[in-house]
N, C-alpha and C positions, 0 to 999 in steps of 0.2 A: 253667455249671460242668460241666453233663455232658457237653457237645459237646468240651469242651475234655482230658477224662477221657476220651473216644473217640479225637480226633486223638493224643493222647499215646499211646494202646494201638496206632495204628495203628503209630504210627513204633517203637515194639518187637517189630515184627512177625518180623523174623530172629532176637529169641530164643527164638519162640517156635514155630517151624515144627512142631518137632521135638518129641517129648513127651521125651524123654531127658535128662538133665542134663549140660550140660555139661563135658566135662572138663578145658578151659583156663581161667585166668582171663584177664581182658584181659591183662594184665602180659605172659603167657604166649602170647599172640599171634603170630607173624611180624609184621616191620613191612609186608610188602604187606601181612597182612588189616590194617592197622590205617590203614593209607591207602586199601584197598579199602571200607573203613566210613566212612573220610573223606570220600571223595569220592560215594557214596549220600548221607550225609548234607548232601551239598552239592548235589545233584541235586535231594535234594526244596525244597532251599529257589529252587530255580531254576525258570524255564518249563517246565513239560511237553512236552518235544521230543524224542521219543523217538529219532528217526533221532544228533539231534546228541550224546543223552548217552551214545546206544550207542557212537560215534563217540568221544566223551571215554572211555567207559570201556575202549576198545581202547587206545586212544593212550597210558592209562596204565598198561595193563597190560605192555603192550607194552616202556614204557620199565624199568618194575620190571623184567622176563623180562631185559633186557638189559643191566643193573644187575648182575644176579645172574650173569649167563653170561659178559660181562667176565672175571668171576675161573673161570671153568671153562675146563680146559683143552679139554674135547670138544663140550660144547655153543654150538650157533652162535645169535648175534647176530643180530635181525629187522633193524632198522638198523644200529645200533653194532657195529661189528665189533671195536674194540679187544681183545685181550685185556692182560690187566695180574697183577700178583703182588704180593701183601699177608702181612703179617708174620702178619695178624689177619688172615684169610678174612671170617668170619662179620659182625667188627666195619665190614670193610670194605665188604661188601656191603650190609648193614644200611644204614652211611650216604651211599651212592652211593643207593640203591633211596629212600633219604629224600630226598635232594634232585632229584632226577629227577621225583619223583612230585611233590613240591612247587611245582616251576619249574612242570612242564604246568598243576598245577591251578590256579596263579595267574592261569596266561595265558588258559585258557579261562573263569575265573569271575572277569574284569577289569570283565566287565560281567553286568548283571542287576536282577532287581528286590530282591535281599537282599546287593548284595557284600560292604559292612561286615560284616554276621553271616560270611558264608562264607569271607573272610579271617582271622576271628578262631579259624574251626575250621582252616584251615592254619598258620596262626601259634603256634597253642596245642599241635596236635600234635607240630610241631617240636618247640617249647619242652620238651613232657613225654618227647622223645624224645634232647634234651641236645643238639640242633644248634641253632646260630645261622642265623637267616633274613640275615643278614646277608651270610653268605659269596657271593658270584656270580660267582666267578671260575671259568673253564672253562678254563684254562689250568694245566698240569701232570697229575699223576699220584694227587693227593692222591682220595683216596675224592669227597670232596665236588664238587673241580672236575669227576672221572668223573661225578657226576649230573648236574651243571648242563651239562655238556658232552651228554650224554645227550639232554637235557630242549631243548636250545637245537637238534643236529641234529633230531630227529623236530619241532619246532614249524616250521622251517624246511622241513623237506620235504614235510609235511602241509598247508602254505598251498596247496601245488596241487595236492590232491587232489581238486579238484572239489567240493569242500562249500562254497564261499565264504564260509569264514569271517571272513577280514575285512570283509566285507559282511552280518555278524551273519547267514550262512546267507542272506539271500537270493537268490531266483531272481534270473537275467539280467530285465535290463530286455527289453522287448518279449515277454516269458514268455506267452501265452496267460491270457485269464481266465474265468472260468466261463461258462459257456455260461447256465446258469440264473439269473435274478435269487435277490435274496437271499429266504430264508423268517423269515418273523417269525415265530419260536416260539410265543410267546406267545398268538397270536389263530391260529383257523381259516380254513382256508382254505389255496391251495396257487397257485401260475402257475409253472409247467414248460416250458420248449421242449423238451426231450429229456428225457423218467421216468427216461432211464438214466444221466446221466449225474450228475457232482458238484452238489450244492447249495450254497452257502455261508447259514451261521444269520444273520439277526439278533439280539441278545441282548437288546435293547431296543427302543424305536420315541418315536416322537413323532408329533404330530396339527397337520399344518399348517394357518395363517390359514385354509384352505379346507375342512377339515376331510380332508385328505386322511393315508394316515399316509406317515408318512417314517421308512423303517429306522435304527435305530442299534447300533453295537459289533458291526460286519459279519463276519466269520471271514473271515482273510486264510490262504489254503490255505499249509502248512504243507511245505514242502522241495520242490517237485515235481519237482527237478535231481538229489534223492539217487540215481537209481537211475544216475546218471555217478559218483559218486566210488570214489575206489579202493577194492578190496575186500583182503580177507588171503588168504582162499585161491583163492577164484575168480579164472579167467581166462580171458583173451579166447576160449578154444574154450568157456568153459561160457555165451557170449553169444548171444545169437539176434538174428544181425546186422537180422533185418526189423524186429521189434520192440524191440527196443534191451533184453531183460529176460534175466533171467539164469534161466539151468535150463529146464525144458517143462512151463510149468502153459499148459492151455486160456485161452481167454477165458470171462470172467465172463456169466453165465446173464442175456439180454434180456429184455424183455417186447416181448411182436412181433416177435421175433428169435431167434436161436442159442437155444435153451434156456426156452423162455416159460413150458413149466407149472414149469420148476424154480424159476425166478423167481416165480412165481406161490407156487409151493408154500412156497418157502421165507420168504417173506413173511407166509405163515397162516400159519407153526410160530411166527414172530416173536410175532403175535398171541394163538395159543394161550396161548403160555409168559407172554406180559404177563398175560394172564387168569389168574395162578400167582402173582402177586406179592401175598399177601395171608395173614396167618396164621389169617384166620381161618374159611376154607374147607371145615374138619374133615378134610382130607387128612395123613395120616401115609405117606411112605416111607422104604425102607430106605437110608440112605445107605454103607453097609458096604462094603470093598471083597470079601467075598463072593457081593455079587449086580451090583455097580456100577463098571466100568470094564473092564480087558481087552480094549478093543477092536481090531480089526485096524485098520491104520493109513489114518487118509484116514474114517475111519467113529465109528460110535456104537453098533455092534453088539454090544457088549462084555455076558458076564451076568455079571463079575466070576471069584474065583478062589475054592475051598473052603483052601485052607491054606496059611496062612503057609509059605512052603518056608525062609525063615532059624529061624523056630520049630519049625517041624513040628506046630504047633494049628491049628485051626480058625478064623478069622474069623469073633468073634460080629457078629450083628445092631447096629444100630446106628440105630433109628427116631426119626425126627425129623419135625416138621412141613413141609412140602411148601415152604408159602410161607416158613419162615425162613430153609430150606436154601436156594431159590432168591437170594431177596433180598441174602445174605449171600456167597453166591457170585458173583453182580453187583458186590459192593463189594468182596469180597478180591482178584479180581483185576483191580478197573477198572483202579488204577495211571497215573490222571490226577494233577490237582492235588494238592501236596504229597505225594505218592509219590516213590519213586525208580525210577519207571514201568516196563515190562515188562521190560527186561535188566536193569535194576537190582535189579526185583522176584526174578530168578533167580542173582543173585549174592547177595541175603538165603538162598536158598532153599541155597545150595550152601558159603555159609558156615554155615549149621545145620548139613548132609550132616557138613562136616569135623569141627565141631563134635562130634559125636555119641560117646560115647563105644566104641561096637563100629566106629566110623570108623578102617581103617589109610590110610596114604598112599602108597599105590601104585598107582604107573601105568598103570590097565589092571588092577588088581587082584591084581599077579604084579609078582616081583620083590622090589629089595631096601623096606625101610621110608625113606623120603626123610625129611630135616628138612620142620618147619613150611614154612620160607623158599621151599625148593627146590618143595616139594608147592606151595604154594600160589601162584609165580611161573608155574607151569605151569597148575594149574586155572585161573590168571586171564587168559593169553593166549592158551589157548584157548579159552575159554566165551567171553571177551569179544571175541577173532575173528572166532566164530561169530555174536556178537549184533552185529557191524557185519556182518558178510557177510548177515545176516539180514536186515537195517534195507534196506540198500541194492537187495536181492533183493524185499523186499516193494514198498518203494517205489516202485522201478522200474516194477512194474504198476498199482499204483497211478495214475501220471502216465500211463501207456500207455494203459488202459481209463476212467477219471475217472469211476469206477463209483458211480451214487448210495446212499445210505445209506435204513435202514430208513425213517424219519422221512418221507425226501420221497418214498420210493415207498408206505408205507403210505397216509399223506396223500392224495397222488398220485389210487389206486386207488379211497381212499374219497367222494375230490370227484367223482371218477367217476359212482360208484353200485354196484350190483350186477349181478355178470353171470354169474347161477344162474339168473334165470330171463326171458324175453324180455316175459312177458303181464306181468308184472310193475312197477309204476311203477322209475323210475330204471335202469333195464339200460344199462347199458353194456359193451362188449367188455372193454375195462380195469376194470371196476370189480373188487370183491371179492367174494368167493366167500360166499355165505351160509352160516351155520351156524347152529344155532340154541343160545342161551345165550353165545356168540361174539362172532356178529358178523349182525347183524338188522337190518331194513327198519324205519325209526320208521313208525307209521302212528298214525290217529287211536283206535285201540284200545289201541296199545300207551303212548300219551300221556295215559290216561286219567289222573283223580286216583288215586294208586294202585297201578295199573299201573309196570313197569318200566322202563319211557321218562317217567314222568312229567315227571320232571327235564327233559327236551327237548322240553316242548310248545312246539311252534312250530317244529319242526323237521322235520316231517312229510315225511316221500318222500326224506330222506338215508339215512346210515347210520351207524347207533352200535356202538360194538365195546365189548366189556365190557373193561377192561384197567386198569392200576396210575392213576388220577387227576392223577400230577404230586406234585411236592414240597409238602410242607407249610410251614405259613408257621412255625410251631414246631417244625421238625427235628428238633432236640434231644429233645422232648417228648412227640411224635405222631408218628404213621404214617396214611397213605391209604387204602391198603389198595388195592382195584379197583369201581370202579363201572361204570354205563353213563353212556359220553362221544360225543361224534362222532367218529367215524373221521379228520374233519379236521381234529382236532384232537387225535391220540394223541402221547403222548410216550415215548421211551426210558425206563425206571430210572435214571436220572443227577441229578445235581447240574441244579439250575436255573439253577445262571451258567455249567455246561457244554453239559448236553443233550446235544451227539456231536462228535465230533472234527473240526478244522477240516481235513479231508484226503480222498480217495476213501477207498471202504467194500471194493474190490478190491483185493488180497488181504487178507485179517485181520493186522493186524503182531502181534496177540496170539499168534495160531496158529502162524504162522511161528516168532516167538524162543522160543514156549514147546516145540512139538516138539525146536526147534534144539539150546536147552538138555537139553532130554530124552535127545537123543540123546549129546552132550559127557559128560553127566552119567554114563549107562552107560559108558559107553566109558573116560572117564576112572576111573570107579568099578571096573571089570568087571561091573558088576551091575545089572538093571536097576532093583530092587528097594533104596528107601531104608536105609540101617540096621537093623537089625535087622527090618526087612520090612512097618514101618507109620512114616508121616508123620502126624503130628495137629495141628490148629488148634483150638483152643475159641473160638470166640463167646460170650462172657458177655451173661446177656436184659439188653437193654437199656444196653446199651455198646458195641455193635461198631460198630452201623450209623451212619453219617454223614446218607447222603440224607435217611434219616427215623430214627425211632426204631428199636430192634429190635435184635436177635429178642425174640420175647415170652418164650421159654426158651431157655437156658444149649445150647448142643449142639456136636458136634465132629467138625467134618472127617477124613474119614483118609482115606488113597492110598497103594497098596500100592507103586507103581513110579512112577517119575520120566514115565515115558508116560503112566500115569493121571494125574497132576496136570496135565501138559500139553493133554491133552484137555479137564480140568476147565476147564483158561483158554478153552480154544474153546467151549464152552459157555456159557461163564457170558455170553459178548458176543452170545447168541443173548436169553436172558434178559432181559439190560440194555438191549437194544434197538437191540446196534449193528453188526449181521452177520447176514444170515440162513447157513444152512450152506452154501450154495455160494459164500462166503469164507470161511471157516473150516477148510474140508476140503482145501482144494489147499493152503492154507499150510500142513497137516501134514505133507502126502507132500515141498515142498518145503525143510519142517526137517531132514525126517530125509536127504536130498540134502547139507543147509547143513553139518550137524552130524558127517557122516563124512569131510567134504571139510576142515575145521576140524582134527578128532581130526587126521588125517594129513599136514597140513601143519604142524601143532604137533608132530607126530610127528618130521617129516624137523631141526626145528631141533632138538631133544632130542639125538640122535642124531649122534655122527663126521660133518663132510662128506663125502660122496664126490667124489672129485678126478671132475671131468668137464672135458670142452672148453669153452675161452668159445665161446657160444654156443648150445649145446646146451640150449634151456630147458626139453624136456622129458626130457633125460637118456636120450635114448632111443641114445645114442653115436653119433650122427649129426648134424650140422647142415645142414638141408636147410627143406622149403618151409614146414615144419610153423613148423619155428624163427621162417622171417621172418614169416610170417603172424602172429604170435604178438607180434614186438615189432611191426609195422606198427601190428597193433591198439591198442597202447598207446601210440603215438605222444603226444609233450606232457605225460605225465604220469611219476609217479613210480614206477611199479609198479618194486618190486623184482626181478621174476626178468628183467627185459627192460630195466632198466637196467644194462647189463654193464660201465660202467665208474665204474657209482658217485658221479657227479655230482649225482641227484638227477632227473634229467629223461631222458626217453628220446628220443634225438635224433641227428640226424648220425653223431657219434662213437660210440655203440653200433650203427648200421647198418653202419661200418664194418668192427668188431671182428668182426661177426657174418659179413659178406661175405668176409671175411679167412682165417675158419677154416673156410667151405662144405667140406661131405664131412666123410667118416667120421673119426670121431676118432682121434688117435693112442694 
C-alpha cells in the first residue's frame, strides 16, 4: 500500500513544484494546458522514450500553436498556414486546438503497452470538453474539420522526418550493434572489448545444461538515428558535417585517450557520491539556495545567492541530511519508468511557473497581458521546440561517440585492480584509484571476522568500494543504505528492473533538456528567477522514495532560478550513477545554445512575416551560396525553411524556385 501511496505522490508531481497556491482551477485552464496534461499523462503510461515523447510533445504543441494562429491575423503558422474568421474567435480556436491535439495523440498512442487506458484519457477529455470524437472530417471551414485537418497535414509530413515512426522508431536495418557483449547486472564481473564504448544490460540470466550463464532481457539501444530527424530551430549551418552532431561540444573524456585523468576523475566523483547514498552517515548540509547553486554555466562552482531579489529577504538555511537530499534527488529527477520523462518532466515544471499566482503572461516579461490560450500555445511551442531540438542534439552524440556509462566503466576499472600503487598486489594501469574508506585493496587483514571487508572473505587481492548495496527486496519498506561491495559488482541508485538506460552515457539528455528548458523558461518568463524568487518540493519521510524507502525525514527542495534547477538535474545523474560530469557539463553549455535558438525562432512566428524573396532562407536579402547550401543540406526531407514550395519534401521543384530567383532581392 505504501509503494502505491508513493507512485500516486509521484504522478502529482506538477502540482506541487511550486509552494504557491494555485490561482486556476482546472475548469479555468486553456484547453492547450488541458491537453498538454493530457498528453504527460499519456506519456507516463507509455515506454520511456524520451527522444520519441519530446518528439510527440512538439508535434502537438506545434499543431495547438497552429490551431490558435489560423484565427490570427499576424501570427504565422509552423505548418498550417491557413488563415480563417470565426464569429466566435475563442470558441473557435478552443475547438480546432481540440481536435488537432486529439487526432495526433491518437495516432502516436495507436500502440503501446497501455492503449486502452490512454484512449480512454483522450476520449474522456473530449467528452468533458463537449466535442464528439466522432467528427473526422477535414474538409471545410468548420473549427473541428480546421483541427483534424491540422492533425492529418503535420502526421503526414512528420512520416519523413527521420524518426521512423512507422517502424515504431526503429533504427534502419543493418544499423551497427554494440561493440561490447551484453553485462549481467546482476552477478560480478565485466568482458569489454572497448571501456569506452556503449554496453548493453542484461536484466536477467539463466544457467545452461553446462552450467554456463546465458544473458536474458538484453537492452536494445534506444533511437541511435535520432540525431537525423528534423529539428524546429536548427539548421543545416548549425551541423558539423564531419560528425554528423549539431552545435560544438568536444568529444567525450577516454580512458587512454583524449581526456584519461578526466575520465578517470570523473568516475571517482561517481563513486564518492554513491558512498552518500545513506541517511545514516550523521552528515547534515545546507541545501538553501543561499549557499547552493549560482553557478556559471557548464560548472558546479556556484556558493548560491544572499537575497531573494523578487523579496528583497534573505535566504534562510535550509539543513537537511546529506544522504536523503542525495537519494531523493536521484529519484526526482530520474524521470524513467512511469514518469512523463525529462521534457515532460519541464512542462510539469512550467505548468506550475504559469500556475503561480505572481505568474503574468507575458512574453519575455514586457508587454501587453495574453489570454490563458494564447500564453500558453506559445510556452508550449516553444519549450517543446526546444525539447526536440534537444533530444535530437543530444542523441546525435550520443550515436556519434557510443560513450560507455558509469556501471561498465566502474566495473571495468575495478576488474582491473588498482592503479595507486605498483609494489602493491593487483595494480593495474586501468584499475581504480585508491582511497581509503572509498575505495580499498581486500586483503587478508581487512577480511578479518570483524574487520571491514569481512563480508568478502574470499575475495582477497580485488577491490571493494564502499557505495549504496543495490535495491532492496522490500522497497516499499527498507532501504540499503551503503556498505562494502566489490567494485565488480557496483550498481547505479536505480530501479533494479532499470539499473541505466538502454542508450550511450555521451551527452547527458538530462542536462541538455534541463538547461534547454532553463533557458526557454527565462527568456519566455523575462526572469530567471521562478515566481516569486523560490521553487519548493517536499519529500514527505517515507513516501517519496520509490527505489527504496525514504527519506527518513520530511525535508524540501528549493531553487532560486530555473538555472539552479537545471543544474540540480545534472547532478542528481551523477548521484544516481548514470553520468559522471564530463556528460553532464557540455549538455549545459549546449542547452543554453538549444534554448535561445528556440526562444527566436518561436519569436519570428509570433511576429508579422516579413515579405522576403523565395529563396532567401536566411533573410539576409540575397539568394546566393549560403541559400543553396542550406536547402542542398536538407535534401529528402521536410524542413520547413528549404521547402519553398510547400509540398512537404525538399526536392527538384524547390531547387528550381530557388535557382530562379539567384541575386539580390527585389
Amino acid at each position: 500500500m505504501r509503494n502505491s501511496l508513493k507512485m500516486a505522490s509521484r504522478a502529482l508531481l506538477a502540482m506541487a513544484v511550486l509552494s504557491a497556491t494555485s490561482t486556476l482551477s482546472f475548469a479555468d485552464q486553456s484547453v492547450a494546458r488541458q491537453w498538454d496534461e493530457t498528453l504527460l499523462a499519456a506519456i507516463r503510461k507509455d515506454t520511456p522514450r524520451p527522444p520519441v515523447h519530446a518528439r510527440n510533445l512538439f508535434h502537438v504543441s506545434v499543431a495547438m500553436y497552429d490551431a490558435w494562429a489560423a484565427y490570427d491575423s499576424t501570427a504565422q503558422g509552423y505548418f498550417f498556414k491557413e488563415k480563417l474568421s470565426a464569429v466566435d474567435p475563442t470558441a473557435a480556436r478552443n475547438e480546432a486546438v481540440s481536435y488537432a491535439a486529439y487526432r495526433i495523440m491518437r495516432q502516436r498512442f495507436a500502440t503501446g503497452p497501455n492503449v486502452a487506458l490512454v484512449r480512454s484519457y483522450l476520449d474522456t477529455r473530449m467528452a468533458a470538453l463537449g466535442y464528439s470524437v466522432d467528427v473526422t472530417t477535414t474538409v471545410g471551414d468548420s473549427p473541428a474539420a480546421v483541427g483534424n485537418r491540422i492533425a492529418a497535414q503535420l502526421l503526414e509530413r512528420t512520416l519523413a522526418d527521420g524518426s521512423r515512426e512507422q517502424f515504431n522508431y526503429a533504427p534502419e536495418a543493418g544499423t551497427p550493434g554494440p561493440v561490447n557483449p551484453p553485462l549481467i547486472a546482476a552477478l560480478p564481473g565485466i568482458t569489454m572489448v572497448d571501456p569506452n564504448r556503449w554496453q548493453p544490460l542484461a536484466l536477467s540470466f539463466t544457467i545452461g545444461a553446462k552450467g554456463n550463464v546465458i544473458p536474458g532481457s538484453i537492452q536494445s539501444r534506444l533511437a541511435p538515428h535520432w540525431g537525423n530527424v528534423n529539428t524546429f530551430a536548427l539548421t543545416a549551418a548549425d551541423r558539423d558535417p564531419t560528425r554528423g552532431v549539431y552545435l560544438d561540444a568536444p568529444a567525450p573524456a577516454q580512458v587512454n585517450g583524449i581526456g584519461d585523468a578526466a575520465y578517470r576523475a570523473g568516475h571517482e566523483d561517481v563513486l564518492l557520491k554513491s558512498c552518500m547514498l545513506t541517511p545514516d552517515d550523521g552528515v547534515m548540509i545546507d541545501i538553501s539556495p543561499a549557499v547552493m547553486g549560482n553557478n556559471t554555466l557548464g560548472t558546479n562552482d556556484g556558493t548560491g545567492r544572499a537575497i531573494n531579489p523578487i523579496t528583497g529577504t534573505a535566504y534562510a538555511s535550509n539543513i537537511v541530511k546529506r544522504g536523503d537530499w542525495s537519494r531523493c534527488l536521484s529519484e526526482f529527477w530520474a524521470d524513467g519508468p512511469t514518469s512523463a520523462t525529462p521534457p515532460g518532466h519541464w512542462n510539469e515544471i512550467a505548468n506550475a511557473v504559469t500556475d503561480h499566482p505572481l505568474f503574468q503572461r507575458r512574453v519575455g516579461g514586457a508587454g501587453a497581458v495574453l489570454d490563458t490560450l494564447e500564453y500558453d500555445v506559445k510556452l508550449y511551442v516553444t519549450l517543446n521546440g526546444a525539447m526536440h531540438d534537444a533530444a535530437v542534439t543530444a542523441w546525435g552524440y550520443k550515436t556519434a561517440y557510443d560513450s560507455s556509462r558509469p556501471i561498465s566503466a566502474i566495473r571495468y576499472m575495478a576488474q582491473c585492480g588498482q592503479s595507486s600503487d605498483s609494489s602493491l598486489p593487483s595494480f593495474h594501469p586501468d584499475g581504480l584509484k585508491l582511497a581509503s574508506g572509498m575505495c580499498e585493496l581486500i586483503t587478508a587483514e581487512t577480511t578479518a571476522p570483524g574487520q571491514r571487508h569481512a563480508a568478502l572473505a574470499g575475495n582477497e587481492g580485488k577491490i571493494a568500494v564502499l557505495a549504496w548495496g543495490g535495491a532492496p527486496t522490500d522497497a516499499a519498506n527498507s532501504y540499503t543504505g551503503v556498505k562494502w561491495i566489490l567494485g565488480s559488482k557496483w550498481m547505479p541508485y536505480q530501479r533494479g528492473s532499470f539499473v541505466t538506460p538502454a542508450f550511450a552515457g555521451y551527452m547527458s539528455g538530462h542536462s541538455t533538456f534541463s538547461r534547454t528548458a532553463a533557458d526557454v523558461l527565462t527568456r519566455m518568463t523575462g526572469s530567471e528567477y521562478f515566481p516569486g524568487g523560490l521553487a519548493e518540493f517536499t519529500c514527505t519521510q517515507n513516501q517519496f522514495l520509490v527505489f527504496e524507502d525514504g527519506p527518513s525525514e520530511t525535508f524540501t527542495f528549493q531553487w532560486a532560478t530555473y538555472f539552479d534547477a537545471a543544474d540540480n538535474s545534472g547532478v542528481s545523474r551523477i548521484y544516481g550513477g548514470i553520468h559522471p560530469d564530463f556528460d553532464d557539463f557540455p549538455g549545459r553549455r549546449l542547452g543554453a545554445q538549444l534554448g535561445s535558438k528556440a526562444f527566436a525562432k518561436a519569436s519570428d512566428l509570433f511576429a508579422p512575416p516579413i515579405t522576403v524573396c523565395v529563396g532567401d532562407l536566411n533573410s539576409d536579402g540575397s539568394v546566393n551560396g549560403f541559400d543553396l547550401t542550406t536547402l542542398l543540406a536538407a535534401w529528402g526531407s521536410n524542413q520547413t525553411e528549404a521547402d519553398l514550395n510547400g509540398d512537404g519534401v525538399v526536392a527538384a521543384a524547390d531547387l528550381t524556385l530557388l535557382l530562379s530567383a539567384w541575386g539580390t532581392c527585389p
